[in-house]
N, CA, C and O atoms as CSV, one atom per row, in Angstrom:
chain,resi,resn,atom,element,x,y,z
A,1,UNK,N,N,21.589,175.284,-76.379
A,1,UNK,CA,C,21.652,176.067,-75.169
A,1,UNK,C,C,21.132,175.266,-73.977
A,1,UNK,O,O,21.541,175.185,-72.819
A,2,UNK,N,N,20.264,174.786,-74.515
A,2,UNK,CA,C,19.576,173.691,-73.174
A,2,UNK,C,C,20.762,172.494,-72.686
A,2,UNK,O,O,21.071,172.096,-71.563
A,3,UNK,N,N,21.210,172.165,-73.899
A,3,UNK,CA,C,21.670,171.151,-73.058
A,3,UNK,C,C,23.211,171.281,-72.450
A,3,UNK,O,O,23.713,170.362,-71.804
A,4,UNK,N,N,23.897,172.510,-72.725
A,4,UNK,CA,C,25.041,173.125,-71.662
A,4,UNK,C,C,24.632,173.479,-70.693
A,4,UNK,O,O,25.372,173.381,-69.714
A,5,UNK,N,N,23.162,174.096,-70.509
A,5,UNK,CA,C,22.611,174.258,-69.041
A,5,UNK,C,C,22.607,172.940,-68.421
A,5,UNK,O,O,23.378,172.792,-67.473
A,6,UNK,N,N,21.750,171.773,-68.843
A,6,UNK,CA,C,21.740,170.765,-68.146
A,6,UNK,C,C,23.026,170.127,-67.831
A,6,UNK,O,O,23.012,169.493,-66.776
A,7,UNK,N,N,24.230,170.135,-68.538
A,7,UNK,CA,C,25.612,169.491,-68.156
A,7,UNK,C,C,25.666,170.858,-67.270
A,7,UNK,O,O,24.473,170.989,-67.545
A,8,UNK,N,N,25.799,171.400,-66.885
A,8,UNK,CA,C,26.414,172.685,-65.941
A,8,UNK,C,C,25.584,171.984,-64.510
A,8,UNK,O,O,26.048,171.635,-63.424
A,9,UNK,N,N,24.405,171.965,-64.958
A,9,UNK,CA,C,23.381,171.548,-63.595
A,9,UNK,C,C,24.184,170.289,-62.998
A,9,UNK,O,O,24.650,170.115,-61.873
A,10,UNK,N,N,24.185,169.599,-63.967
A,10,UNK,CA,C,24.603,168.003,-63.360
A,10,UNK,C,C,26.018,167.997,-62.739
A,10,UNK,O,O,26.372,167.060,-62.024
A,11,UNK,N,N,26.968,169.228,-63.060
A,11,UNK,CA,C,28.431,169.488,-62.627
A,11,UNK,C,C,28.269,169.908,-61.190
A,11,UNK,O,O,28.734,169.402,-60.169
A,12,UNK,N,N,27.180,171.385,-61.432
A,12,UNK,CA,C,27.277,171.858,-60.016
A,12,UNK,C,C,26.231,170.621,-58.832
A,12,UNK,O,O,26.444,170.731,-57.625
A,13,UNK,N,N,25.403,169.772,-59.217
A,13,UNK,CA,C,24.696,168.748,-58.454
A,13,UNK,C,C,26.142,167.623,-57.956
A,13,UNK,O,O,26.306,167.279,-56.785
A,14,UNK,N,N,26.882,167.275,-58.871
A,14,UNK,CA,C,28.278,166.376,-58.897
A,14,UNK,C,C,29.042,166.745,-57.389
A,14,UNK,O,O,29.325,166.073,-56.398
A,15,UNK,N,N,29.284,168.782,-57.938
A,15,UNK,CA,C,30.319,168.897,-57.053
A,15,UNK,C,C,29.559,169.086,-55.393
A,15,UNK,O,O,29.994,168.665,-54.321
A,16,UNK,N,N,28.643,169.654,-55.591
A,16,UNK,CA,C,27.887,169.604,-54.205
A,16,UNK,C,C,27.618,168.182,-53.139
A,16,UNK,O,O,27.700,168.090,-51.914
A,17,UNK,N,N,27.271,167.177,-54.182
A,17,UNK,CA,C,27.444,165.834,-53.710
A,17,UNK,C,C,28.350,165.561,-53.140
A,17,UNK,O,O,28.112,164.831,-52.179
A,18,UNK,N,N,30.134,166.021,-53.398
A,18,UNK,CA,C,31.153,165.307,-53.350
A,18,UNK,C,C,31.503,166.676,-52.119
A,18,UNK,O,O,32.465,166.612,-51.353
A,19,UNK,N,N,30.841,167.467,-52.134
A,19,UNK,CA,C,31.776,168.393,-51.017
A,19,UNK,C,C,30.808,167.678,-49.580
A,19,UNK,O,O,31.214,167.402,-48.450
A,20,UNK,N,N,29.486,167.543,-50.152
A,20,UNK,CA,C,28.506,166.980,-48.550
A,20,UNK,C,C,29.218,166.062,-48.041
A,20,UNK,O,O,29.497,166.033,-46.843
A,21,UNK,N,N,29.763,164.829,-49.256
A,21,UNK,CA,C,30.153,163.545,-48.470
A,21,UNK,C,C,31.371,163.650,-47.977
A,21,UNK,O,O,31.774,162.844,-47.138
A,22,UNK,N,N,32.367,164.982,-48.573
A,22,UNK,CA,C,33.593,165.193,-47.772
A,22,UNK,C,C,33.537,165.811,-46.448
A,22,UNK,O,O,34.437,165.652,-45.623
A,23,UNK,N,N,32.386,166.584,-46.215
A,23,UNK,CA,C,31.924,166.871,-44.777
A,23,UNK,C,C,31.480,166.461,-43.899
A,23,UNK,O,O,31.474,166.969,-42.777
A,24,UNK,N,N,30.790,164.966,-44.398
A,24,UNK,CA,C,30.103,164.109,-43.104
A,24,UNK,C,C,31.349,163.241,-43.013
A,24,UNK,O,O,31.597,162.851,-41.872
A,25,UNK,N,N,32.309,162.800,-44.113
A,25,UNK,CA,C,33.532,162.167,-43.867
A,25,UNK,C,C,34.585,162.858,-42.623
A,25,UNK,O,O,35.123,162.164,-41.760
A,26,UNK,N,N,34.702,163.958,-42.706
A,26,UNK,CA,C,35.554,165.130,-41.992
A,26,UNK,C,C,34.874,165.051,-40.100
A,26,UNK,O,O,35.536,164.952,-39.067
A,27,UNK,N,N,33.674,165.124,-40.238
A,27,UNK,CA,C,32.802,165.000,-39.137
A,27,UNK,C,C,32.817,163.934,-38.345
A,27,UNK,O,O,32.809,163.925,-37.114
A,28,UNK,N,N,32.848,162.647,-39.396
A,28,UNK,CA,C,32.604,161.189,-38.386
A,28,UNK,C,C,34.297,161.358,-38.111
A,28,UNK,O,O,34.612,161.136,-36.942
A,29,UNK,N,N,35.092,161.616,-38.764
A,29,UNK,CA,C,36.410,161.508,-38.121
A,29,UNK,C,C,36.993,162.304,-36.615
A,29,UNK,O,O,37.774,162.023,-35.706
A,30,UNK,N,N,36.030,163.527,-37.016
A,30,UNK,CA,C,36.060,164.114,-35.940
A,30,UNK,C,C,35.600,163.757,-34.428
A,30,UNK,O,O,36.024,164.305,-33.410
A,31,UNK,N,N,34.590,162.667,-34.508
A,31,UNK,CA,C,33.282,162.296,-33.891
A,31,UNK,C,C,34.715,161.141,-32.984
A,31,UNK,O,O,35.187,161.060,-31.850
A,32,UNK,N,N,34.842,160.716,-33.804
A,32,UNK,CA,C,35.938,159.202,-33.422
A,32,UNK,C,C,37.117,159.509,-33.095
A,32,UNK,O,O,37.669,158.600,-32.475
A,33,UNK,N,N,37.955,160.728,-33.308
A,33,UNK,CA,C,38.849,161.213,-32.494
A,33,UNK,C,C,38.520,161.519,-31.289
A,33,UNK,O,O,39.340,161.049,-30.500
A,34,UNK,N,N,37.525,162.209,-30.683
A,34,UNK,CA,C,36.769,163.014,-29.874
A,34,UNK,C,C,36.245,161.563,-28.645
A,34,UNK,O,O,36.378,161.580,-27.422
A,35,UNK,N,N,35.615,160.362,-29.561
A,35,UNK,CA,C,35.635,159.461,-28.807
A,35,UNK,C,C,36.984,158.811,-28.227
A,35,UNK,O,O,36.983,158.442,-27.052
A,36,UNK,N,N,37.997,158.678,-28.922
A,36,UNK,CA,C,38.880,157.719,-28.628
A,36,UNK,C,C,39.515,158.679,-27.609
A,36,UNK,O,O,39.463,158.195,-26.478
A,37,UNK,N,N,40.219,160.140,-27.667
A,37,UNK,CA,C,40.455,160.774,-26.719
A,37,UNK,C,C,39.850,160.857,-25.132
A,37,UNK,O,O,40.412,161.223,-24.100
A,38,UNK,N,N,38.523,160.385,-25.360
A,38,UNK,CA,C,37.695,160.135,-23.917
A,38,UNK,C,C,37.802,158.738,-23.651
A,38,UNK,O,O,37.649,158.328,-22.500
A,39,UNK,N,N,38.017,158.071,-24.468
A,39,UNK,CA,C,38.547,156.325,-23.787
A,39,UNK,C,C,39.757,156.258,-23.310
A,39,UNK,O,O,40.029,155.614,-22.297
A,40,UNK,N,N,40.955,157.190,-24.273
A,40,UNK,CA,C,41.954,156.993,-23.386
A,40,UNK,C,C,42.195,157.851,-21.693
A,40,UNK,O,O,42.713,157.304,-20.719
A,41,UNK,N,N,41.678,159.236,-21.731
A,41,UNK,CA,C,40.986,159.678,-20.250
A,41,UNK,C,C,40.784,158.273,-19.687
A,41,UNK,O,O,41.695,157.715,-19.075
A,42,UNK,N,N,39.194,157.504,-19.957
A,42,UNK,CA,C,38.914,156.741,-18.932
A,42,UNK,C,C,39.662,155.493,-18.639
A,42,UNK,O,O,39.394,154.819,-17.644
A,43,UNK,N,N,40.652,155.149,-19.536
A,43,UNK,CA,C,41.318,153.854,-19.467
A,43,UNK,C,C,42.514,154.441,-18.514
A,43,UNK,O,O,42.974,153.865,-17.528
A,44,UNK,N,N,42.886,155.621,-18.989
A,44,UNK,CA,C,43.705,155.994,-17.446
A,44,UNK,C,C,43.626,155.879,-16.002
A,44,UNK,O,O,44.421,155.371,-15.210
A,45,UNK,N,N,42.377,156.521,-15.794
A,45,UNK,CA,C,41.512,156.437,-14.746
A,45,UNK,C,C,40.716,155.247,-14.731
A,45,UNK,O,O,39.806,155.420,-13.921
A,46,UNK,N,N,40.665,154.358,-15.149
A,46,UNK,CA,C,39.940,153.165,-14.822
A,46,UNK,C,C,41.861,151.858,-14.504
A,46,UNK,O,O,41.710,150.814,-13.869
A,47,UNK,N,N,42.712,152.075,-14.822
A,47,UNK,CA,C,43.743,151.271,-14.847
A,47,UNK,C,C,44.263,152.268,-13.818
A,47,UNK,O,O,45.117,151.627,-13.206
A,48,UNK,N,N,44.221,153.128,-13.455
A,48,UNK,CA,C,44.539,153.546,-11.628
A,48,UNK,C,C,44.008,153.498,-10.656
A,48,UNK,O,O,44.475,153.638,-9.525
A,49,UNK,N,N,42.344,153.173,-11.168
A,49,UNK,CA,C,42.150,152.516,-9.946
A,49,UNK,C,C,41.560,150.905,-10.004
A,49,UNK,O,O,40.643,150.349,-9.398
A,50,UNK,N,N,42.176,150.608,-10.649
A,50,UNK,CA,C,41.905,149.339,-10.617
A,50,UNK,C,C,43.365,148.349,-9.598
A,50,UNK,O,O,43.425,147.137,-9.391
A,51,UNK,N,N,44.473,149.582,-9.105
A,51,UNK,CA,C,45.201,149.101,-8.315
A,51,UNK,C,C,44.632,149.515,-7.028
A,51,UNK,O,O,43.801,150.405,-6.849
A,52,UNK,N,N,45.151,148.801,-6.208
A,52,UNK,CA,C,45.299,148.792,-4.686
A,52,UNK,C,C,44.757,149.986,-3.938
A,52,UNK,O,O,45.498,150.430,-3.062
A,53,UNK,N,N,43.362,150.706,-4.166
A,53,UNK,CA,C,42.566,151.464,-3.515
A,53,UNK,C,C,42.441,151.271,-2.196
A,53,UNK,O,O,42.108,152.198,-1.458
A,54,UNK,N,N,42.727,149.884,-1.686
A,54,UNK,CA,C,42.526,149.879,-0.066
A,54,UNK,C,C,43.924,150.047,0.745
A,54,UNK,O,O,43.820,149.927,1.965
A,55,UNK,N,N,45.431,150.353,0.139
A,55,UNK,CA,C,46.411,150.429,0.236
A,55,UNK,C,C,46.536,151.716,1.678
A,55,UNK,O,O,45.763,152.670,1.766
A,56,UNK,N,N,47.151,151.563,2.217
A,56,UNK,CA,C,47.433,152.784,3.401
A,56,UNK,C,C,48.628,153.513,3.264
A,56,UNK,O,O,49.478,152.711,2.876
A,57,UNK,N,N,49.210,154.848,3.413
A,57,UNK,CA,C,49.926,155.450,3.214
A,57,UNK,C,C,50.260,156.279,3.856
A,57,UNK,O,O,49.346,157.038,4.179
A,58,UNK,N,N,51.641,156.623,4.393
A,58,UNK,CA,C,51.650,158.075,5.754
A,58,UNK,C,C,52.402,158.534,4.203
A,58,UNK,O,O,52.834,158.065,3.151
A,59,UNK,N,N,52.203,159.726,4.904
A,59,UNK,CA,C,52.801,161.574,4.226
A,59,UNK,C,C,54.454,161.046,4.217
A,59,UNK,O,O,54.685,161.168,3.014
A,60,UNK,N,N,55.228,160.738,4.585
A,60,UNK,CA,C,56.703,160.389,4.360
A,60,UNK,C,C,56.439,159.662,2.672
A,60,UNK,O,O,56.883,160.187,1.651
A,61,UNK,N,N,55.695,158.478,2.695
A,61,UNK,CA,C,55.485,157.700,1.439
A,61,UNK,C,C,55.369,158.509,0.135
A,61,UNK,O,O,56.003,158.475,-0.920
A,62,UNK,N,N,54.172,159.365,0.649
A,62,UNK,CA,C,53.441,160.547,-0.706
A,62,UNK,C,C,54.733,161.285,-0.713
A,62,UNK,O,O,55.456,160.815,-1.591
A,63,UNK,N,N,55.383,162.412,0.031
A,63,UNK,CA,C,56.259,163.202,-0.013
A,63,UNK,C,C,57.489,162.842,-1.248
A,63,UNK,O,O,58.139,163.588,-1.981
A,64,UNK,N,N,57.452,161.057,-1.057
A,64,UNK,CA,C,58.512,160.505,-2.394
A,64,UNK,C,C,58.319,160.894,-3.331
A,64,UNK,O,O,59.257,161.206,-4.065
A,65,UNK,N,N,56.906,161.058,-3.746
A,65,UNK,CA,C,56.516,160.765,-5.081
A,65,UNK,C,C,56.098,162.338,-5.440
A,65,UNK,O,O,54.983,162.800,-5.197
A,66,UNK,N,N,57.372,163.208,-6.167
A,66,UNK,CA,C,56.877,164.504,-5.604
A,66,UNK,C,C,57.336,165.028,-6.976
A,66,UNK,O,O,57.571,166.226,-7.140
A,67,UNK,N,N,57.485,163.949,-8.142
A,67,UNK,CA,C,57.903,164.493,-9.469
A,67,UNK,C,C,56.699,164.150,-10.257
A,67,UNK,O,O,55.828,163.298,-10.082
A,68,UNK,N,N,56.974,165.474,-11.610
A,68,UNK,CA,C,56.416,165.410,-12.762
A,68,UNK,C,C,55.576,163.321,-13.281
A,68,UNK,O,O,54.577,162.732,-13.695
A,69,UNK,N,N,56.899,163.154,-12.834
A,69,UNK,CA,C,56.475,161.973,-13.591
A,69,UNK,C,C,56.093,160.822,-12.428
A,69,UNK,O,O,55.890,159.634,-12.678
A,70,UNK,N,N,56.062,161.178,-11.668
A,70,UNK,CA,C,55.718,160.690,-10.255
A,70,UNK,C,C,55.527,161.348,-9.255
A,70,UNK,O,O,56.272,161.803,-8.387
A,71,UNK,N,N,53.930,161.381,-9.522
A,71,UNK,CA,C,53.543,162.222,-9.311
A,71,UNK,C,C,52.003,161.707,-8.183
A,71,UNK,O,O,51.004,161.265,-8.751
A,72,UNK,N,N,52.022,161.833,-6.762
A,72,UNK,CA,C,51.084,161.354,-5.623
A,72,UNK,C,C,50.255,162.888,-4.940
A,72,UNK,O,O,50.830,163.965,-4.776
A,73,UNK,N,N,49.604,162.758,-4.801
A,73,UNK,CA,C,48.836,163.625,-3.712
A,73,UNK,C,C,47.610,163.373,-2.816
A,73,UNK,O,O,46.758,162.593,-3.242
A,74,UNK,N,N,47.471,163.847,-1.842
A,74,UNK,CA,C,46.306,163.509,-0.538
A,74,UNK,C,C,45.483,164.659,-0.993
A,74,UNK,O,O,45.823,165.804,-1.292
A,75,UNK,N,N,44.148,164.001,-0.972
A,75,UNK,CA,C,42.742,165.160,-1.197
A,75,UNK,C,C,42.117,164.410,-0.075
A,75,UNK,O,O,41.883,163.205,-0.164
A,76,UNK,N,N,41.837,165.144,1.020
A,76,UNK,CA,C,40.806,164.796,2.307
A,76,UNK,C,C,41.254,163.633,2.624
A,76,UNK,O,O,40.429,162.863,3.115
A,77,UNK,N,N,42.179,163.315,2.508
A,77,UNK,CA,C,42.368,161.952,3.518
A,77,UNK,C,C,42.893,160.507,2.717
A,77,UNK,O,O,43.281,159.496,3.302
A,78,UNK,N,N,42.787,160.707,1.070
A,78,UNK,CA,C,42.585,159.313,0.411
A,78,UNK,C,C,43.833,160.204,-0.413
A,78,UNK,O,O,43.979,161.426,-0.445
A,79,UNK,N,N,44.733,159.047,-1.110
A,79,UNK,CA,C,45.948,159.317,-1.562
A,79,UNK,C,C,45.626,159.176,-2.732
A,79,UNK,O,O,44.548,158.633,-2.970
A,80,UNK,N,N,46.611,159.701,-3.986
A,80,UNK,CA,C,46.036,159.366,-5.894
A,80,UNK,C,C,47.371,159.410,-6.465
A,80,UNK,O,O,48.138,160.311,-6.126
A,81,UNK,N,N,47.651,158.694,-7.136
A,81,UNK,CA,C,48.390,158.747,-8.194
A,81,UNK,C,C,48.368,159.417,-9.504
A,81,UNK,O,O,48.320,158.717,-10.515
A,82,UNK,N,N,48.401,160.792,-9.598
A,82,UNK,CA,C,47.599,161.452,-10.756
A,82,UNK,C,C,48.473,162.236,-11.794
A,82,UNK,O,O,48.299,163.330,-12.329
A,83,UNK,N,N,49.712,161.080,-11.921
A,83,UNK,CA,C,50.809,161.253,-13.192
A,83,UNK,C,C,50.080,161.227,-14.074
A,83,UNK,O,O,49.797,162.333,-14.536
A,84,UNK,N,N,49.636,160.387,-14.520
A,84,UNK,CA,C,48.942,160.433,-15.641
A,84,UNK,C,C,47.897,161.398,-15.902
A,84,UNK,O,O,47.426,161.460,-17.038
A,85,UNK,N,N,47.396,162.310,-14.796
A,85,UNK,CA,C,46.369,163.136,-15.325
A,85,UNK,C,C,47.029,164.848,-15.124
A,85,UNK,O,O,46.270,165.795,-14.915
A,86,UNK,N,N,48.659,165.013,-15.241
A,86,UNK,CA,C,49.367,166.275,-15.377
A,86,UNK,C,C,49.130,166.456,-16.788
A,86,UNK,O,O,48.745,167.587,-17.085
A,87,UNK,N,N,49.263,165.627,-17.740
A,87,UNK,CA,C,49.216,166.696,-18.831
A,87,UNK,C,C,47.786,166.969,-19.424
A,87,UNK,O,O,47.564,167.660,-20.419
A,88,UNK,N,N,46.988,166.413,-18.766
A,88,UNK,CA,C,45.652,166.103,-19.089
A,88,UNK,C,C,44.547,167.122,-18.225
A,88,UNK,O,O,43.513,167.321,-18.862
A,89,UNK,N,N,44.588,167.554,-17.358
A,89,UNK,CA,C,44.078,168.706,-16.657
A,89,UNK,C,C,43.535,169.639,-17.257
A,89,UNK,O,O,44.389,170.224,-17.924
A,90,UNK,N,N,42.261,170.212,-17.399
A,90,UNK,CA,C,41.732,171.319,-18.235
A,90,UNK,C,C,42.100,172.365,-17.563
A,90,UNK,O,O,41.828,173.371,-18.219
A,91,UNK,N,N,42.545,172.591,-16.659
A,91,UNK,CA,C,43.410,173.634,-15.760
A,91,UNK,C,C,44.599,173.839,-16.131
A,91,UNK,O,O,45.095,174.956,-15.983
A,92,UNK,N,N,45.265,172.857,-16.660
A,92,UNK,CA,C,46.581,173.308,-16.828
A,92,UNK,C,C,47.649,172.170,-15.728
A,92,UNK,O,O,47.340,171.625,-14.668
A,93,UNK,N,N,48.917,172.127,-16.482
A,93,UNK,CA,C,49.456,171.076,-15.966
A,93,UNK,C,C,50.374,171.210,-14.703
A,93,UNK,O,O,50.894,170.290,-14.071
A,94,UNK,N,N,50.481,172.902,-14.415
A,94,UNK,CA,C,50.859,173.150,-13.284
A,94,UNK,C,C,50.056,172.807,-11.871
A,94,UNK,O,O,50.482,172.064,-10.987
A,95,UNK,N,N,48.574,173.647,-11.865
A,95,UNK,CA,C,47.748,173.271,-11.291
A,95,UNK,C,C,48.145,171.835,-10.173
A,95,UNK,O,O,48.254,171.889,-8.948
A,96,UNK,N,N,48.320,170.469,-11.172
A,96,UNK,CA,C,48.727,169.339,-10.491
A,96,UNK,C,C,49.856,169.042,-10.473
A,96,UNK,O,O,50.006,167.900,-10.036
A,97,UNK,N,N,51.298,169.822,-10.907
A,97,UNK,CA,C,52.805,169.961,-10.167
A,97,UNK,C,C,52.974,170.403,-9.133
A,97,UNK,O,O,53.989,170.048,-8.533
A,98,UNK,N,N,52.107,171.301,-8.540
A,98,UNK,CA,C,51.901,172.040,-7.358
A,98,UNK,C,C,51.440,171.057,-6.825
A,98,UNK,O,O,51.711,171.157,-5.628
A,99,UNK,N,N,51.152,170.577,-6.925
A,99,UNK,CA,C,50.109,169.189,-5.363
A,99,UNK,C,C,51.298,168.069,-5.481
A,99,UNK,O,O,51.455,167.620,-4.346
A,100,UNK,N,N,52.075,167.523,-6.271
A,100,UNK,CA,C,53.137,166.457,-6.303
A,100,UNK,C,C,53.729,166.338,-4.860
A,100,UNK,O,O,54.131,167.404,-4.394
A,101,UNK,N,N,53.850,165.254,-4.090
A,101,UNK,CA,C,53.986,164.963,-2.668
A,101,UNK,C,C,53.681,165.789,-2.097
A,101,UNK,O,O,54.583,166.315,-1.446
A,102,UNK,N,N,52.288,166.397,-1.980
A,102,UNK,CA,C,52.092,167.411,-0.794
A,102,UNK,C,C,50.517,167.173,-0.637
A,102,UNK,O,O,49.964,167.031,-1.728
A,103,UNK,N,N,49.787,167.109,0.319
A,103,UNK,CA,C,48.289,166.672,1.024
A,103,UNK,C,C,47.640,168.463,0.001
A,103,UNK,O,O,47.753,169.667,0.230
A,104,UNK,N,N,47.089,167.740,-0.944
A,104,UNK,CA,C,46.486,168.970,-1.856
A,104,UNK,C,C,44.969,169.231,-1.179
A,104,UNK,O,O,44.310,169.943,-1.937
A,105,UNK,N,N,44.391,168.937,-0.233
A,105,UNK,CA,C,43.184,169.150,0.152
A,105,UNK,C,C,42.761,170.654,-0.223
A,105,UNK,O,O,41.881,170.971,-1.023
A,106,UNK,N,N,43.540,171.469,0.493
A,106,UNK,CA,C,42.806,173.032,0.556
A,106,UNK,C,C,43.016,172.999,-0.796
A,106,UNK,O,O,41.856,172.823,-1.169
A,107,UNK,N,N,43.751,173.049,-1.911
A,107,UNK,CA,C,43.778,173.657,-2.894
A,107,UNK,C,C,42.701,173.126,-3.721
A,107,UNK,O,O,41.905,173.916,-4.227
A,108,UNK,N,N,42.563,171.536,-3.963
A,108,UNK,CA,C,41.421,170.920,-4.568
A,108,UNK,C,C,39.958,171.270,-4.230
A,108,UNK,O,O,38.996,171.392,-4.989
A,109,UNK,N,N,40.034,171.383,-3.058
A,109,UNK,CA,C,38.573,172.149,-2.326
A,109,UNK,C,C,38.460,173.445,-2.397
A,109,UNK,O,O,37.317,173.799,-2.108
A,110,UNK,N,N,39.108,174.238,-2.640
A,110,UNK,CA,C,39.426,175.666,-2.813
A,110,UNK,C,C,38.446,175.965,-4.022
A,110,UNK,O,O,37.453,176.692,-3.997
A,111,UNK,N,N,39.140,174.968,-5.480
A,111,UNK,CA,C,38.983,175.163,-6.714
A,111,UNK,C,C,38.015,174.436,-7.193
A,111,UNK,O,O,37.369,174.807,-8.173
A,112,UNK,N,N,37.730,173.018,-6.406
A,112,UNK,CA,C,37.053,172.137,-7.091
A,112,UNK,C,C,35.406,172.142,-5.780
A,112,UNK,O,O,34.243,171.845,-6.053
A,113,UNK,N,N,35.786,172.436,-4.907
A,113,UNK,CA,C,34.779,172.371,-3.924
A,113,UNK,C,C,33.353,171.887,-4.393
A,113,UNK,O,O,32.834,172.410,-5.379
A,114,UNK,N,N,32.798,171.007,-3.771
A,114,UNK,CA,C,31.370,170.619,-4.577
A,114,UNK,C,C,30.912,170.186,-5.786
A,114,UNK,O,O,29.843,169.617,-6.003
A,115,UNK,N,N,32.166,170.618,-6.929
A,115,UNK,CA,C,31.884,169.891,-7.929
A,115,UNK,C,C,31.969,168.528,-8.146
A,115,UNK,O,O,32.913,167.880,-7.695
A,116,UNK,N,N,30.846,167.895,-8.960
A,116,UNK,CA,C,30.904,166.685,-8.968
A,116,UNK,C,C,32.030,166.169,-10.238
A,116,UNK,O,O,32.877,165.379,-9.820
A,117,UNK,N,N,32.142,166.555,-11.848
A,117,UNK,CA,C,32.934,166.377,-12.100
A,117,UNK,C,C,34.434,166.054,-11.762
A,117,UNK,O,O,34.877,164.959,-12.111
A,118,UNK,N,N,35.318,167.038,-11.036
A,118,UNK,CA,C,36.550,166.652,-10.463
A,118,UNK,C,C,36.396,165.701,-9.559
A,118,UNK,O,O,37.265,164.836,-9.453
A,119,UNK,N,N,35.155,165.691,-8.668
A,119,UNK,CA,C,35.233,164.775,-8.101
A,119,UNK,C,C,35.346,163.220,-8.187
A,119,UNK,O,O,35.846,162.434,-7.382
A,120,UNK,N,N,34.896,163.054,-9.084
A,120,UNK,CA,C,34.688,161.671,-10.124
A,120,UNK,C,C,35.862,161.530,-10.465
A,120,UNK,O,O,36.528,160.500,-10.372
A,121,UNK,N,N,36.313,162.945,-11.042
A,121,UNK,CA,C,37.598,162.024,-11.799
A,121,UNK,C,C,38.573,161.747,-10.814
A,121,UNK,O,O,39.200,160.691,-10.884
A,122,UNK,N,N,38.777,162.531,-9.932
A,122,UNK,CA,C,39.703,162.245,-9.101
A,122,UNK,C,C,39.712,160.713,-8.075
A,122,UNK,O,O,40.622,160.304,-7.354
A,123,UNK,N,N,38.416,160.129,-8.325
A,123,UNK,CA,C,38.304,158.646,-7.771
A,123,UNK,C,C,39.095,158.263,-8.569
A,123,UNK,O,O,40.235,158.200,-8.109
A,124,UNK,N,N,38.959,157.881,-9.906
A,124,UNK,CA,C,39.519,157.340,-10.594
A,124,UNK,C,C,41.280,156.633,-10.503
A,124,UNK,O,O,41.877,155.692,-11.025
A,125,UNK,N,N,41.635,157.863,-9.403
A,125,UNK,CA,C,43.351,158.014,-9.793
A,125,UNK,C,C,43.295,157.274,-8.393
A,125,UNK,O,O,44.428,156.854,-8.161
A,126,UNK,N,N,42.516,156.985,-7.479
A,126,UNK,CA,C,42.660,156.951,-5.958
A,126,UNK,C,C,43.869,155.347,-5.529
A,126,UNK,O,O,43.969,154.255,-6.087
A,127,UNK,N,N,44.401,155.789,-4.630
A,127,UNK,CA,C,45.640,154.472,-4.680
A,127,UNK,C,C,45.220,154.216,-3.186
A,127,UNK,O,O,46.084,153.392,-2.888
A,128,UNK,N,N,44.608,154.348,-2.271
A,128,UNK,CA,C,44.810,154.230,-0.993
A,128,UNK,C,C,44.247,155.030,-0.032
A,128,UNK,O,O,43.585,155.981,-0.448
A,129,UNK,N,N,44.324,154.911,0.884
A,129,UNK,CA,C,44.426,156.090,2.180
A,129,UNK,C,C,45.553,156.742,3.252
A,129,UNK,O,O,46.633,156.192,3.469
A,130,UNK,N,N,45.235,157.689,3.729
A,130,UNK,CA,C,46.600,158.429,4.273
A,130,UNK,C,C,46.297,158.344,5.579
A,130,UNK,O,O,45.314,158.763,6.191
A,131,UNK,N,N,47.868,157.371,6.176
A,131,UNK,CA,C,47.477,156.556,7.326
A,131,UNK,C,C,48.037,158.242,8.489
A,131,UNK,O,O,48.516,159.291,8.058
A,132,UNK,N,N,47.704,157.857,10.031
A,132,UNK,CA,C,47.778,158.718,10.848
A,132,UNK,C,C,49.520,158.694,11.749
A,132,UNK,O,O,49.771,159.519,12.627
């Protein structure tokens, strides 16, 4: 009798072992998706603005770029290229179809006013300034 208890013990110690290490396995994967998803965010935003930020631009220029996939807008004065951040928006990907060639100031300040987050990210995308 003792020693079917002790093989039972050592089964249920076995399977408990093997479910912990399938959970910290499940976890670090999770951990490293979670990272790589925020590198590709910042490699977006770090490879948009790593172009031509001092670039000048009138409203005829932005107005081109007024699609999904080309996709420009003016926030206070400085122009962005922020195709790459339509499908990526925690708002939703309309949110930034609505601003596509059009000076999005009121709406970004409307919604984003004071926050520092959007604000940051939205450097990121910055291509220029919006000439007079």
């Amino acid at each position: 009798m003792k020693k079917s208890y002790i093989i039972g013990l050592i089964i249920l110690l076995i399977a408990v072992g093997i479910a912990y290490v399938s959970l910290m396995n499940k976890r670090r994967a999770t951990t490293q998706n979670d990272q790589s998803s925020s590198a590709i965010v910042n490699s977006d935003i770090n490879t948009t603005a790593s172009t031509s930020a001092t670039a000048s631009y009138d409203m005829d220029e932005v107005i081109k770029h007024n699609l999904v996939t080309d996709c420009w807008t003016v926030v206070n004065g400085s122009v962005y290229d922020v195709t790459a951040w339509v499908d990526k928006h925690p708002g939703g990907r309309e949110a930034i179809i609505s601003l596509c060639g059009k000076d999005g100031s009121a709406a970004f300040n409307n919604q984003h006013g004071g926050q520092p987050d959007p604000a940051t990210a939205l450097v990121g995308f910055k291509i220029g300034s919006l000439s007079q």
